[in-house]
SEPANU-322075 format. One record per residue (C-alpha): x, y, z; residue in three letters. Coordinates in pm, 1 decimal, padded with zeros to 6 digits, m for minus. Example, Ala and Ser with C-alpha at 12.3 -4.5 7.8 and 13.67 -1.06 7.14 Angstrom:
REM SEPANU-322075
+----------+----------+----------+---------+
!        u !        v !        w ! residuo !
+----------+----------+----------+---------+
!  01230.0 ! m00450.0 !  00780.0 !     Ala !
!  01367.0 ! m00106.0 !  00714.0 !     Ser !
+----------+----------+----------+---------+
REM end
This chain:
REM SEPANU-322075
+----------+----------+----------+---------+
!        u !        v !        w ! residuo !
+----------+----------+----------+---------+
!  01583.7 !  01279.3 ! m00987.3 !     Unk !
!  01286.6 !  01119.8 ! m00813.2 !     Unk !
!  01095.8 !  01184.0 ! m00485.2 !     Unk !
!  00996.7 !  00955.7 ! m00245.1 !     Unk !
!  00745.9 !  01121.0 !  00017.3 !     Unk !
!  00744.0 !  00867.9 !  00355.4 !     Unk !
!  01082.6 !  00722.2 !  00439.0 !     Unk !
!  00925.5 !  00425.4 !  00708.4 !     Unk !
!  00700.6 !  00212.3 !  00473.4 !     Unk !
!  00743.0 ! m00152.8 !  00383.5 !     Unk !
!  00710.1 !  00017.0 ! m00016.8 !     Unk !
!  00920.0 !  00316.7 !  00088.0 !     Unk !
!  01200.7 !  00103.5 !  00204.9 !     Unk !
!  01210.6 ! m00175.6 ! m00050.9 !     Unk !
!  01232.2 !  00116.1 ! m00334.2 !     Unk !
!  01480.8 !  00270.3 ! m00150.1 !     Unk !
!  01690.7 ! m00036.2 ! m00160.8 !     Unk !
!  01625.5 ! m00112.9 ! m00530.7 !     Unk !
!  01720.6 !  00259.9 ! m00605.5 !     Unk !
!  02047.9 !  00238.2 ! m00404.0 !     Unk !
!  02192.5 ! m00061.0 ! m00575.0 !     Unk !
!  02098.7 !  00108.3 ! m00954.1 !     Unk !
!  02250.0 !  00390.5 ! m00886.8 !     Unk !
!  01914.2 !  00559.3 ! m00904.9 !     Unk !
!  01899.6 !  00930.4 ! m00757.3 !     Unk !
!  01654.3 !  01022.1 ! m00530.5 !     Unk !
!  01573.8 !  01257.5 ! m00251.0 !     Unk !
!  01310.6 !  01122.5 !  00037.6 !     Unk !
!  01085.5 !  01297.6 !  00288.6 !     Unk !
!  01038.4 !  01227.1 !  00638.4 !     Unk !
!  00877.3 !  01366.9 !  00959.8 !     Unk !
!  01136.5 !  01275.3 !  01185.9 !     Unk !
!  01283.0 !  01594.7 !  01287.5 !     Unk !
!  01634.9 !  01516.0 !  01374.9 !     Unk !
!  01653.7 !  01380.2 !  00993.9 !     Unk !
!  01571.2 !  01700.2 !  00856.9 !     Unk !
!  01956.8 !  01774.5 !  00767.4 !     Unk !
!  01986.2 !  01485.4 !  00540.0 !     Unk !
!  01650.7 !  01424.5 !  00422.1 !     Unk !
!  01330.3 !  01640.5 !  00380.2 !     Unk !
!  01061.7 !  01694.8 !  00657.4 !     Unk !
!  00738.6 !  01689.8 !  00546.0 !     Unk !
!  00442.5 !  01565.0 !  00781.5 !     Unk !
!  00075.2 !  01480.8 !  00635.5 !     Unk !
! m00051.7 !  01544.8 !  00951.7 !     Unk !
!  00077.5 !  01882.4 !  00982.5 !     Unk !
!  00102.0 !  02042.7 !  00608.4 !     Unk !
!  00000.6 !  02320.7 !  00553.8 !     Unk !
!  00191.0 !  02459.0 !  00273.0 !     Unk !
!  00378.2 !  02236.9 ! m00000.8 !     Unk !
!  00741.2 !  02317.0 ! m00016.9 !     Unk !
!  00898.2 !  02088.7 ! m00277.6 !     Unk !
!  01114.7 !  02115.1 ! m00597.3 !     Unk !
!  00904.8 !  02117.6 ! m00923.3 !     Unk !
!  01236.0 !  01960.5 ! m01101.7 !     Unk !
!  01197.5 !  01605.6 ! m00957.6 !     Unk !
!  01065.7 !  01356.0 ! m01279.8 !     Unk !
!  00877.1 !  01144.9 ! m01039.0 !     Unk !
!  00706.9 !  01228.3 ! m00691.2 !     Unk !
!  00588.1 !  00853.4 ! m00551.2 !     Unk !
!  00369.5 !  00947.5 ! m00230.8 !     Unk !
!  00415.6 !  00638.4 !  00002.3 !     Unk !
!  00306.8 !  00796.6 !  00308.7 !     Unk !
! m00022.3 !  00728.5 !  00472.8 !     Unk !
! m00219.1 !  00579.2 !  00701.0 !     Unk !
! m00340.9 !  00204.0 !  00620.2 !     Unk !
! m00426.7 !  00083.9 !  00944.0 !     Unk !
! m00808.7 ! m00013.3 !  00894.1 !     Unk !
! m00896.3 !  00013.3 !  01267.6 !     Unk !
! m00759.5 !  00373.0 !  01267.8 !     Unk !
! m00886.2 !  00489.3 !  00995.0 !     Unk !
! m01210.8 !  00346.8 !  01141.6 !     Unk !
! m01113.4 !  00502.4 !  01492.8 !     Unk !
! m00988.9 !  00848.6 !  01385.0 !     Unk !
! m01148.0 !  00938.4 !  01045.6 !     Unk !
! m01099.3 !  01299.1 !  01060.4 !     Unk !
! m00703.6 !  01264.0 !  01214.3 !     Unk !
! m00645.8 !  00992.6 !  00872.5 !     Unk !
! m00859.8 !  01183.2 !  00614.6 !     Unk !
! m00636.7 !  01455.8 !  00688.3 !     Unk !
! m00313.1 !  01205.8 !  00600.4 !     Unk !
! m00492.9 !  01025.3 !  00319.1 !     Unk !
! m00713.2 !  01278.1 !  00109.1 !     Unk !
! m00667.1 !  01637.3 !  00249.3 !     Unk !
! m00234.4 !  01689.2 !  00242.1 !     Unk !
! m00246.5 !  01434.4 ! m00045.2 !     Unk !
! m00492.2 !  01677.6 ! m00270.3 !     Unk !
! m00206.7 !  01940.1 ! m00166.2 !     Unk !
!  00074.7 !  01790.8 ! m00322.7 !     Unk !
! m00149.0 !  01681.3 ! m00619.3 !     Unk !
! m00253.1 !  02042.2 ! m00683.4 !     Unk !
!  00111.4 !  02159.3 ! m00619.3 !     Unk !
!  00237.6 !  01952.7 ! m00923.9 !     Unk !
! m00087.8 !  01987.4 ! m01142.1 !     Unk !
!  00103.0 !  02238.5 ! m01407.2 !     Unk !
!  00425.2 !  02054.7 ! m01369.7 !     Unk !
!  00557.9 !  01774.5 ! m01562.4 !     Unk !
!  00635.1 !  01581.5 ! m01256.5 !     Unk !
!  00462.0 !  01223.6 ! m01252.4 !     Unk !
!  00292.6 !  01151.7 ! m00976.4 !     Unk !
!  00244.5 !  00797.2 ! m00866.4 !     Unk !
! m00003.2 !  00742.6 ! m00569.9 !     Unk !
! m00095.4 !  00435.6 ! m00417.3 !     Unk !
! m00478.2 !  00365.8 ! m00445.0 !     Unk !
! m00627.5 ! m00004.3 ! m00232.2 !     Unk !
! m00852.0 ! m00327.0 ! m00360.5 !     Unk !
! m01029.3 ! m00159.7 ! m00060.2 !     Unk !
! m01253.3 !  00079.0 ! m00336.7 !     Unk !
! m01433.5 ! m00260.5 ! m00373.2 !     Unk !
! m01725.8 ! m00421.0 ! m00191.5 !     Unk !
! m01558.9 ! m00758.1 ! m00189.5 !     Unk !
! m01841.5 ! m00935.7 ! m00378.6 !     Unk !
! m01635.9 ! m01071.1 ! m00640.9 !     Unk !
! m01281.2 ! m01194.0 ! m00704.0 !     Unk !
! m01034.3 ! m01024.3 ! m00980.7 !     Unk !
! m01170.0 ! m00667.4 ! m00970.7 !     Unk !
! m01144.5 ! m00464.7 ! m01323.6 !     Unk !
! m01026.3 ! m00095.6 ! m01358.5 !     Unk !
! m01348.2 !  00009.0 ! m01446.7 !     Unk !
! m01549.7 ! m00202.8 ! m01185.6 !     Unk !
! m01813.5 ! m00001.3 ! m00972.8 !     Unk !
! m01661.4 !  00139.9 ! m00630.0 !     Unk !
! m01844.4 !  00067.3 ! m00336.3 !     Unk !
! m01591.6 !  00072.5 ! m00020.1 !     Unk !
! m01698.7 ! m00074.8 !  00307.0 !     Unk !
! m01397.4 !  00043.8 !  00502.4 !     Unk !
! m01342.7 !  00412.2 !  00628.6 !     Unk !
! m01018.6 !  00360.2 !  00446.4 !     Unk !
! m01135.3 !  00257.3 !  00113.1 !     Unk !
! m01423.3 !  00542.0 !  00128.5 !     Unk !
! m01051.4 !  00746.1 !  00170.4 !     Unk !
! m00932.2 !  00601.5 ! m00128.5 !     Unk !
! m01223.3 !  00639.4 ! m00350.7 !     Unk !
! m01234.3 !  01002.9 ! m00245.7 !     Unk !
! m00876.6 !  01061.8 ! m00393.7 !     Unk !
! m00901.1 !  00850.3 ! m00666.1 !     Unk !
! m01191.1 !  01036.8 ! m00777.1 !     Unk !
! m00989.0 !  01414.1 ! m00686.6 !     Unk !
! m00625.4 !  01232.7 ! m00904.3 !     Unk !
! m00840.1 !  01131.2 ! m01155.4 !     Unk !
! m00871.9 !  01493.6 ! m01314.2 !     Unk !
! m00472.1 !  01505.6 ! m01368.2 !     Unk !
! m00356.9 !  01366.5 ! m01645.8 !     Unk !
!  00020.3 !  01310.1 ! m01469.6 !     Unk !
! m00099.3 !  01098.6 ! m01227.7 !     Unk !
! m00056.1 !  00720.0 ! m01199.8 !     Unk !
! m00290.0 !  00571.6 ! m00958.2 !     Unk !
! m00190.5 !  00213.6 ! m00828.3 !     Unk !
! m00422.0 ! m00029.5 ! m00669.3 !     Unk !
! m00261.0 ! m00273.7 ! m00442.0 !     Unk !
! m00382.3 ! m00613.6 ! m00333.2 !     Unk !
! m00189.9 ! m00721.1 ! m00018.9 !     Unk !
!  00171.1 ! m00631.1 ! m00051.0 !     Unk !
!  00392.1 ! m00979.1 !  00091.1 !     Unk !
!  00716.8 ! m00927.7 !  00220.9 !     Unk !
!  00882.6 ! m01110.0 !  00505.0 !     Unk !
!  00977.0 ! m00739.6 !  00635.9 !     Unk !
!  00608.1 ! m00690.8 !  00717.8 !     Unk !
!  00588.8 ! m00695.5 !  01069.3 !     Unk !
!  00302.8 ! m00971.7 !  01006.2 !     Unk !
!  00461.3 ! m01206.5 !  00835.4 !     Unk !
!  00783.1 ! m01117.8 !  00985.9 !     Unk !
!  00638.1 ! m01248.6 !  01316.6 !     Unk !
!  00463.0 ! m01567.6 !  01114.0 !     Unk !
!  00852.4 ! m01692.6 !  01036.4 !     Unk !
!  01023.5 ! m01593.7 !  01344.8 !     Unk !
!  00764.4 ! m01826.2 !  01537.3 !     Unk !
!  00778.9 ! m02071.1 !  01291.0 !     Unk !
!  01154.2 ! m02149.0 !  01287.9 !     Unk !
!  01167.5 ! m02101.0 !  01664.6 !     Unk !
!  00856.0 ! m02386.5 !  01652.2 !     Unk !
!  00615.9 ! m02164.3 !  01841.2 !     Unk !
!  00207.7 ! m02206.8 !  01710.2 !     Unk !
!  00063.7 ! m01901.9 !  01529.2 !     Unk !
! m00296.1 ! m01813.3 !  01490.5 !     Unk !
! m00409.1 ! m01785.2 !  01179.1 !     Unk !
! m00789.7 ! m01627.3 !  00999.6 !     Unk !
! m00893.2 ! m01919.5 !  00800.0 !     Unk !
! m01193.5 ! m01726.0 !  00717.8 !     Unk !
! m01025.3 ! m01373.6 !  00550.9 !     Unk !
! m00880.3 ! m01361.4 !  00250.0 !     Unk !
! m00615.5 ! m01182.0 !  00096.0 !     Unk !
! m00414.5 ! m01193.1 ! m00258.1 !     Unk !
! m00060.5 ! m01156.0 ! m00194.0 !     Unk !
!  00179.9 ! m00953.9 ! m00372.1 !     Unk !
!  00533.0 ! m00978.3 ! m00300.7 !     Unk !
!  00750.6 ! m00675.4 ! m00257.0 !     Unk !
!  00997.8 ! m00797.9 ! m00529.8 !     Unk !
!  00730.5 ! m00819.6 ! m00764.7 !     Unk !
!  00578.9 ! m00499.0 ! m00698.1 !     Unk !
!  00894.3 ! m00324.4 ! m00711.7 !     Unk !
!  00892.0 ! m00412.6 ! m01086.9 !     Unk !
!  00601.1 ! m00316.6 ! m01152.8 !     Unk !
!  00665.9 !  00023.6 ! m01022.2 !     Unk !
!  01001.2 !  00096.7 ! m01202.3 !     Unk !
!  00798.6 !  00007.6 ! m01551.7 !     Unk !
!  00545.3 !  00227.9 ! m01467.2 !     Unk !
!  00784.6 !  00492.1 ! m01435.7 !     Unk !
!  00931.0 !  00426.8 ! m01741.6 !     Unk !
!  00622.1 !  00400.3 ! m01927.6 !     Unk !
!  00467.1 !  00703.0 ! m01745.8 !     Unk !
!  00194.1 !  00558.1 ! m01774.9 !     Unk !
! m00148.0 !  00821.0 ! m01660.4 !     Unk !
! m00515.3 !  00662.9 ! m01505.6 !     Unk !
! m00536.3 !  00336.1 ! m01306.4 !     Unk !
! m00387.4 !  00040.5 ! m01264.6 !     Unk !
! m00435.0 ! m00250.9 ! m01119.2 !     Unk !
! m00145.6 ! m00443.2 ! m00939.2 !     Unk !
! m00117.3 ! m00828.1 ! m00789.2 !     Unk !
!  00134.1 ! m01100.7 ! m00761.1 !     Unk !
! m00089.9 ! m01375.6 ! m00980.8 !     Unk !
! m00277.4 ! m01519.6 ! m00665.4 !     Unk !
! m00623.3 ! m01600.4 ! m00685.1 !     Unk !
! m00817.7 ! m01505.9 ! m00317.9 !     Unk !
! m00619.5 ! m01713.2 ! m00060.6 !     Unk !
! m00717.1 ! m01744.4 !  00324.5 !     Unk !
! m00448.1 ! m01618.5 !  00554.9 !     Unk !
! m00438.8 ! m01970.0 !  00704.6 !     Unk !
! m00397.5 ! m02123.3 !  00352.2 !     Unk !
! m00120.0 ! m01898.4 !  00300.4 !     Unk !
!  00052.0 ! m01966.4 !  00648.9 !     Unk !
!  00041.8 ! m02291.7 !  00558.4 !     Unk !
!  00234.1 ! m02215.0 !  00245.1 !     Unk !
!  00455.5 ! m02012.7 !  00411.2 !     Unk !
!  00510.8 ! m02299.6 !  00634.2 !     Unk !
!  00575.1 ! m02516.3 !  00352.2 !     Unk !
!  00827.7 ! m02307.3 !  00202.0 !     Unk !
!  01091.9 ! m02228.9 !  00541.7 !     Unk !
!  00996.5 ! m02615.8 !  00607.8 !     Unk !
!  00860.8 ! m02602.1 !  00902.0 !     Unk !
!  00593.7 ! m02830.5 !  01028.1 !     Unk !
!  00197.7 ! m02702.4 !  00933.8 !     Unk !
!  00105.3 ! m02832.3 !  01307.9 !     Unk !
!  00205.6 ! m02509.8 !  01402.2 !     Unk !
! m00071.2 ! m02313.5 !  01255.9 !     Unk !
! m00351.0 ! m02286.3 !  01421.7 !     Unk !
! m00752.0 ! m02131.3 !  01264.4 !     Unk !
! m00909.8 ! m01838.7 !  01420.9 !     Unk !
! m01174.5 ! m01634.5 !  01263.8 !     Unk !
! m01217.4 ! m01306.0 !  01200.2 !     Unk !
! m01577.2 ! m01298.1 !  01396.4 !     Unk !
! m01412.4 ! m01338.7 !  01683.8 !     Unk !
! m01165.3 ! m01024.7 !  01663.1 !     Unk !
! m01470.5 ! m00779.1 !  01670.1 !     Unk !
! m01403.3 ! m00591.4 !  01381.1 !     Unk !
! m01590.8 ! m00286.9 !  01379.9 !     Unk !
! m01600.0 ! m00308.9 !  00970.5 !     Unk !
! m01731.4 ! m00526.5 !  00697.2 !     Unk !
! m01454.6 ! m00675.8 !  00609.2 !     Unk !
! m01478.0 ! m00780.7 !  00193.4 !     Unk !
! m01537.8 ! m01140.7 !  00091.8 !     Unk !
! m01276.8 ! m01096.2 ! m00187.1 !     Unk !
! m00954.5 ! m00904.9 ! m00240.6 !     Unk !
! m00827.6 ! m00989.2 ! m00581.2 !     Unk !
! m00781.4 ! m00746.1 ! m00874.9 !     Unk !
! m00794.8 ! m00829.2 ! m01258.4 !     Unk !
! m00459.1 ! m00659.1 ! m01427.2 !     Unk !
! m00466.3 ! m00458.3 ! m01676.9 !     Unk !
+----------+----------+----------+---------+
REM end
C-alpha cells in the first residue's frame, strides 16, 4: 500500500490515474474537509502533529507550493508548506522502512548552464529553489529518501498549456516568452520514471527530464502548434522583462540524468 500526500496536483492526479487502472492500492491525503470520510485530511499549512500509518511501502509527498511569485510574496506562509511540515513527515518515517519520495526543482540551480549534474553546485535564485535546497539538504541525511528533481513537467492538463490548445483550436492568438526557457517533461514520461523508482527504491538524488535540450516557451508553442495543426500565426512573442518579475529568473533549466 502506498501514500499519496496532496490529492489536487497535475503529478498527484496523473499517478492517481496510472494507479487506478493497475490495480495499484493506495490511500491519498487531502485538506478538503468534506473529503475527510473517504480520504485523509492532512494540511501543510496547518500540521502540527503527523498522524499517518507507518505500514504504507511508499509515502510520495506531492503537496506544495510551486507558485514562484508566492513563494516570493509569502516566504514564511510557503516555507511553512515546503520545508517546515515536510521535515515533519520526514522525521515521522526516519526509523521506518517506508520510502519516501519527495519532489526536489531544477530551481537549486543558478541557471548558468544547461544539463545540470547531481552533484552540480546549488546556488538558487528563487525563494522557491532556496526552499528546495533547504530540504534537500534536511532529506539528504535519510537514507529512505528518494529526492526527485523536476525540469518542467508537460501535460495538456496544466492549466498553461491547457489554455495554449483550447485557444489554438478555437484560432484565438496566444502570447508567448520567446525569451524563457524551459525543458519539458511530459506527464506520461514522468509517470514512468516514478513507478521504476519505486521499484528500484532507489535512496539520494535524481535527476528527471523528458530528453529536451533548453527550449523557449515560444519555440515550444510553436511545436505545440505544429502538433494539434494549427496555424503558428497564432503565436505571438512577449518577453519576460516586461512581466516584472520580482526574481532572477535562470538562463537555463535543463538537468543531466543520471
Amino acid at each position: 500500500m502506498n501514500l499519496i500526500i496532496g490529492s489536487n496536483s497535475l503529478i498527484s492526479k496523473a499517478l492517481q490515474k496510472d494507479w487506478d487502472k493497475k490495480n495499484i492500492k493506495y490511500h491519498l491525503t487531502t485538506r478538503t474537509k468534506k473529503n475527510y470520510t473517504k480520504n485523509i485530511y492532512l494540511d501543510l499549512s496547518k500540521l502540527n502533529k503527523v498522524e499517518l500509518s507507518k505500514e504504507y511501502s511508499t509515502v510520495i509527498i506531492c503537496a506544495s507550493c510551486t507558485d514562484l511569485d508566492v513563494c516570493e510574496n509569502y516566504p514564511k506562509k510557503t516555507h511553512l508548506v515546503n520545508v517546515e511540515s515536510i521535515k515533519k513527515i520526514i522525521n515521522f518515517y526516519k526509523d521506518s522502512k517506508t520510502q519516501i519520495i519527495l519532489f526536489s526543482s531544477n530551481q537549486v540551480f543558478d541557471g548558468e548552464k544547461p544539463f545540470r549534474e547531481i552533484n552540480d553546485e546549488r546556488n538558487p535564485l528563487t525563494e522557491y529553489g532556496k526552499q528546495k535546497k533547504e530540504i534537500e539538504d534536511f532529506a539528504l541525511k535519510f537514507k529512505n529518501i528518494s529526492i526527485v528533481r523536476l525540469t518542467k513537467v508537460f501535460s495538456y492538463q496544466d492549466s498553461l498549456f491547457k489554455s495554449w490548445k483550447e485557444n489554438l483550436l478555437k484560432g484565438k492568438k496566444i502570447k508567448v516568452f520567446s525569451d524563457y526557457c524551459i525543458s519539458p517533461l511530459h506527464i506520461d514520461i514522468f509517470i514512468k520514471k516514478i513507478n521504476n523508482l519505486i521499484v528500484k527504491r532507489k535512496p539520494g538524488i535524481s535527476h528527471f527530464h523528458g530528453g529536451y535540450p533548453d527550449i523557449s516557451y515560444y519555440d515550444f508553442a510553436v511545436s505545440v502548434a505544429n502538433e494539434l495543426q494549427c496555424s503558428q500565426d497564432l503565436i505571438q512573442k512577449a518577453s519576460y522583462k516586461d512581466a516584472n518579475f520580482i526574481y532572477k529568473l535562470p538562463r537555463f533549466t535543463s538537468l543531466s540524468e543520471d
